[in-house]
C-alpha positions, 0 to 999 in steps of 0.5 A: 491849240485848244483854249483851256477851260475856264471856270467862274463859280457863282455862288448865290442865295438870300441875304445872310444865308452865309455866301461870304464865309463860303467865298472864302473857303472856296477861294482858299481852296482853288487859289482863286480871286472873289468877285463881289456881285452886291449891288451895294457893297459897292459903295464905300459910304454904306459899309455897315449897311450892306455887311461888307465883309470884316477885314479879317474876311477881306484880308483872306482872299483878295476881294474885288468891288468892294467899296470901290465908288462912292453914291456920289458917282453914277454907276449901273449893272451895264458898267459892272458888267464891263468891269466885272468881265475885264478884271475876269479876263486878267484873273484868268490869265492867272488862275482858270477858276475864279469866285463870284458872290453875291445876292444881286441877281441883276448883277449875276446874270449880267456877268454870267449871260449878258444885258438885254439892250434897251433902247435910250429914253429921254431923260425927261420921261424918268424925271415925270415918273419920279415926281408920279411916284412923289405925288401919286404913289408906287401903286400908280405906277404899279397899275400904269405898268400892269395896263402897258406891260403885264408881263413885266408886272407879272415878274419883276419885283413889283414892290421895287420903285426903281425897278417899276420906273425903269420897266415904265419909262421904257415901255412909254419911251419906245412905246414898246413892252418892257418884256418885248426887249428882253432874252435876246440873243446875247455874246457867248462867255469865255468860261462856264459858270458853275452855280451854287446856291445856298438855302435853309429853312425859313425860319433859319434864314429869318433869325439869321436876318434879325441877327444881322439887323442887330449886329449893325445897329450895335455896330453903329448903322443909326450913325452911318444912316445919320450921316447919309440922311441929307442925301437920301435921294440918291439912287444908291441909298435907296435901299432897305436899312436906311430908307426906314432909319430915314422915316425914323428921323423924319418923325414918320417912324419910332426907332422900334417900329423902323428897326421892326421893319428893317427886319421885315422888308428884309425878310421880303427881300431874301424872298425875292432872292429865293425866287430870282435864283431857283428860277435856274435849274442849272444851280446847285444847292445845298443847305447853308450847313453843308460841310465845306468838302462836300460842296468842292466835291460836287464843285469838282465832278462837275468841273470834270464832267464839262472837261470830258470830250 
């Protein structure tokens, strides 16, 4: 008997574009289960934040990973993937259409399409390159990576420390490109993504920004980030909106230039999202303002036009 056609669809765009309320609507609409797919949100320690969803919003649609780990705990894209994919395989069994959100696009594409494989590295040769990055800067790391691996240089956010270590210690540990392991071959899915992105102009995506960033520190950000400040080494926490409070405390920063430039490398980071996603000329978009029913309409057709023989 012919397996029934199974659909997951994804909805991504940048940061405060509106992807939660979306989720919702769709998930009351097909009856479905939300994957969360923010890279942050994952931890339960980092709830103001990341804008993990008000509990009026999680109590609407059922809402997984969603602080489920502590930044205590290690956890990757590699292990979501596993994760994200295993509680698919039951949710589908329940109901052919799910909803995944979210702005990480490591994290879409690794449940969508599959991880390229890396080769292991000795954990020696990530500890030299954090102390590099201690002692000489981003901007030596960023000029080492050019040399080895322009491609690489050329395409992943340039800006990121982890993302420029993690090309790096690759490149030096296999003494291959980062670049020559990716887009490989990967296992085929058992469903059909359907993308939809949403976005708008910039000037309404920045006020959106600068009203979250508000939101949160009238919510409270200043004290989580307080609490977080002794740990601020870890992974998880390195992250915009705590890493400038961090260099407010440390006496780097004035509470009014930290708070500025929370809004700016977000700004810098909705970008990066835009870029990342349009890269997919699968997606559908629509302006954020779109009306609910028309986005199911076009969800609908194309849904029909996959089903036909």
């Amino acid at each position: 008997m012919k397996d029934v056609q199974k659909f997951l669809i994804t909805i991504v765009g940048p940061t405060a574009i509106g992807k939660t309320a979306l989720s919702i609507q769709l998930a009351t609409h097909f009856k479905s289960d939300i994957i969360s797919c923010d890279s942050r949100q994952f931890f339960k320690e980092m709830k103001i934040g990341t804008a993990v969803p008000e509990e009026t919003e999680l109590a609407a649609a059922t809402h997984h990973f969603i602080q489920n780990k502590s930044i205590f705990e290690a956890y990757n894209v590699g292990q979501f993937e596993k994760d994200a994919l295993k509680k698919l395989a039951t949710l589908f069994q329940e109901n052919t259409v799910q909803i995944m959100v979210g702005g990480s696009g490591l994290y879409v594409d690794a449940v969508l399409t599959g991880l390229d494989a890396f080769p292991k590295v000795a954990p020696k040769v990530r500890e030299e390159l954090n102390l590099a990055l201690e002692t000489k800067g981003l901007e030596a790391l960023q000029n080492q990576l050019k040399e080895l691996d322009i491609e690489t240089y050329n395409n992943i956010a340039i800006d990121n420390p982890q993302r420029v270590i993690r090309a790096l210690e690759v490149c030096i540990g296999s003494g291959r490109p980062y670049s020559s392991y990716k887009n490989k071959p990967k296992a085929p899915r058992n469903f059909t993504a359907i993308k939809i992105g949403l976005d708008a102009e910039r000037s309404h995506i920045y006020d959106r920004i600068n009203l979250r960033v508000d939101h949160m520190l009238k919510n409270g950000l200043l004290e989580e980030a307080k609490k977080l400040h002794a740990h601020k080494q870890l992974n998880a926490l390195q992250t915009v909106g705590y890493r400038e409070l961090f260099s407010f405390f440390e006496g780097e920063f004035t509470q009014e230039f930290a708070i500025s430039e929370i809004k700016k490398n977000t700004r810098r980071f909705a970008k990066r999202q835009l870029t990342w996603f349009k890269r997919d000329k699968d997606t559908l978009w629509f302006d954020s303002q779109t009306g609910i029913e028309k986005i199911i309409t076009a969800i609908t057709e194309k849904m029909n036009a996959i089903k036909e023989p």
